[in-house]
C-alpha positions as CSV (number, residue, x, y, z in Angstrom):
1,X,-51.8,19.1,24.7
2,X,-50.0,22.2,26.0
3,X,-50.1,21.0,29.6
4,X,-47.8,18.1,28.1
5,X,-45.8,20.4,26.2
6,X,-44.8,22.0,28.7
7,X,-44.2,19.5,31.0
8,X,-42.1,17.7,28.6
9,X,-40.2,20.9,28.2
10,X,-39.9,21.1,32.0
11,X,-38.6,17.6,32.1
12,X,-35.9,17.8,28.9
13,X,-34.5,21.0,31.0
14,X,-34.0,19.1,34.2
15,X,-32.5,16.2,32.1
16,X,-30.0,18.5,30.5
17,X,-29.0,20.0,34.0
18,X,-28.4,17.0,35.5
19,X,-26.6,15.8,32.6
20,X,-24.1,18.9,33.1
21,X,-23.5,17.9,36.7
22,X,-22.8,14.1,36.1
23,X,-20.5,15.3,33.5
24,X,-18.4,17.3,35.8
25,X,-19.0,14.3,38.2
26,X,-17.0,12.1,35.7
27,X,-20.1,10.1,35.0
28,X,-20.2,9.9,31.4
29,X,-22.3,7.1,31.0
30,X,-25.1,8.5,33.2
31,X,-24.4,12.0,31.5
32,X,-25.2,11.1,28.1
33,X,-28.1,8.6,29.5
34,X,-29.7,12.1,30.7
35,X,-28.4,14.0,27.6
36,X,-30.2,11.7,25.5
37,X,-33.5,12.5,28.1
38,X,-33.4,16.0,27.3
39,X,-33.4,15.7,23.6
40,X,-36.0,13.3,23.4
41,X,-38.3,14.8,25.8
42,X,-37.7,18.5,24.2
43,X,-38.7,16.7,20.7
44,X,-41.6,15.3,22.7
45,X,-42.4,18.3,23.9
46,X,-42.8,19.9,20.1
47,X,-44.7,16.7,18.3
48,X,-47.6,17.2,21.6
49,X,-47.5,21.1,20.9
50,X,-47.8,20.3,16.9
51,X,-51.1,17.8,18.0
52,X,-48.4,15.1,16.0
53,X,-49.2,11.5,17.2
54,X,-46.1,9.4,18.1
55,X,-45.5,5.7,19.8
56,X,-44.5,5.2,23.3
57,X,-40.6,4.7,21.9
58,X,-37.9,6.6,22.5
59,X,-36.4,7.4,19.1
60,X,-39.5,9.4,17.2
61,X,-37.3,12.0,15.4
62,X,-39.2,10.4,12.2
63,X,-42.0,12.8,13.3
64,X,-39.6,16.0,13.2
65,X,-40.5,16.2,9.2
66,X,-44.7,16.2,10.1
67,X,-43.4,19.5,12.3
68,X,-41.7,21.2,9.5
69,X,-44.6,21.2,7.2
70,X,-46.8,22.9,10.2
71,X,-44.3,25.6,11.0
72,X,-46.0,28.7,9.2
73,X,-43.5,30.6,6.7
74,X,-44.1,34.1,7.6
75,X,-42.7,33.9,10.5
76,X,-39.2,36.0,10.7
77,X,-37.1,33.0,12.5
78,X,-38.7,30.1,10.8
79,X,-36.4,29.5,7.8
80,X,-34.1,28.7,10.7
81,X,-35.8,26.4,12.7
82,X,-37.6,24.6,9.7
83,X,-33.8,24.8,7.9
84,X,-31.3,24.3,11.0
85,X,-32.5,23.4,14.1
86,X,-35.1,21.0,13.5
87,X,-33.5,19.2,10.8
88,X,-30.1,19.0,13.3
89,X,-32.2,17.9,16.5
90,X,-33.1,14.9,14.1
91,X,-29.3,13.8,13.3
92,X,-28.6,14.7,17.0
93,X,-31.7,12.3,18.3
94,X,-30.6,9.4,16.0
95,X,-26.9,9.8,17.1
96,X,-28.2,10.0,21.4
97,X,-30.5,7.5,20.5
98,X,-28.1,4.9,18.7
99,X,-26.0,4.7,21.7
100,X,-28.6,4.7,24.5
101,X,-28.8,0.8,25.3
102,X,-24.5,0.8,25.6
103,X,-24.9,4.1,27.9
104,X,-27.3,2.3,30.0
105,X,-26.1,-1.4,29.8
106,X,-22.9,-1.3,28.0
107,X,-22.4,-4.3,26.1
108,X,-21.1,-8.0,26.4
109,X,-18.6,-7.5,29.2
110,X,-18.0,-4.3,28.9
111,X,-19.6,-2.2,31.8
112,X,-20.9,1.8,30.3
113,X,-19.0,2.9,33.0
114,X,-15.8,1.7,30.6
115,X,-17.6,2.6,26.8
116,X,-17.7,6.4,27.3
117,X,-14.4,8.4,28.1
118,X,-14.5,12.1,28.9
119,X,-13.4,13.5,25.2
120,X,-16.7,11.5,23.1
121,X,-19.0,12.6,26.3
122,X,-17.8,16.4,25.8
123,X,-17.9,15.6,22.0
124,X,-21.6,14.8,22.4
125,X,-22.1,17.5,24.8
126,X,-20.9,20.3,22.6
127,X,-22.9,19.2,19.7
128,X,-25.8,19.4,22.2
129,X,-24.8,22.5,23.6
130,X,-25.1,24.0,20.1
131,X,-28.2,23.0,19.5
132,X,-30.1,23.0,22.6
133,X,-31.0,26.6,23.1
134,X,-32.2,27.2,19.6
135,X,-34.2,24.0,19.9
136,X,-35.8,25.7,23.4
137,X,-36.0,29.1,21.8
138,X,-37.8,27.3,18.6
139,X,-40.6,25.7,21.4
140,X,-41.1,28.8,23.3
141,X,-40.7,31.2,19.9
142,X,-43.4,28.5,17.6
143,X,-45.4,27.0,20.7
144,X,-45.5,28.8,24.5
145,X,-44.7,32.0,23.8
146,X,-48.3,33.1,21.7
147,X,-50.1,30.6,24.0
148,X,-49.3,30.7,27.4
149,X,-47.0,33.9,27.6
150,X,-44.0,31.5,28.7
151,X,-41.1,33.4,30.4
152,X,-37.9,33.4,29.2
């Protein structure tokens, strides 16, 4: 379970790299395919810690409520990630995840390439951007940091 966590942690950071550098590439398409990655496997990365079953499908931000309930309330930071961050990484998963088959194969004639501009790939970026490091700091706060001593 924690070897998967943290793999899946590993792999959601690559996937938001490399969606920063095909976003300064001008590959939008292929930037949000990998920004959508990163989200998905960082919520992975928290239902394996949390021992929450999910199905081999790529939208499972239905399981984010199942963490909630687990977080334990005396914690000083956990009103925030049970109130904020979790509950946003669920609208922002749905959003990434509602798009994903036009950022990979567009749709009827048009090609991705053509769907996604630069302005509603940096909108989805900075709503990312937002999010993403409390949503890293919530895994390694809640999951790595008491268990495997994870550096920062």
């Amino acid at each position: 379970m924690m070897t998967q966590a943290k793999n899946l942690l590993e792999r959601s950071e690559k996937n938001y790299k490399n969606a920063k550098i095909l976003l300064k590439e001008g590959k939008y398409s292929q930037s949000l395919d990998q920004l959508h990655d990163a989200i998905e496997n960082i919520l992975k990365s928290i239902l394996s810690y949390y021992d929450v079953k999910y199905p081999p499908r790529h939208n499972v931000s239905r399981f984010i409520p199942e963490v909630i309930h687990k977080i334990p309330e005396n914690e000083a930071s956990s009103y925030i990630y049970r109130e904020v961050t979790l509950p946003s990484l669920f609208i922002i998963h749905n959003i990434l995840c509602s798009i994903r088959n036009y950022v990979r194969y567009g749709y009827k004639d048009i090609p991705s390439e053509k769907m996604f501009n630069k302005d509603i790939t940096n909108l989805l970026h900075d709503l990312v951007d937002i999010y993403f490091p409390l949503i890293k700091g919530f895994v390694i706060e809640f999951s790595f940091k008491k268990k495997l001593k994870y550096k920062v």
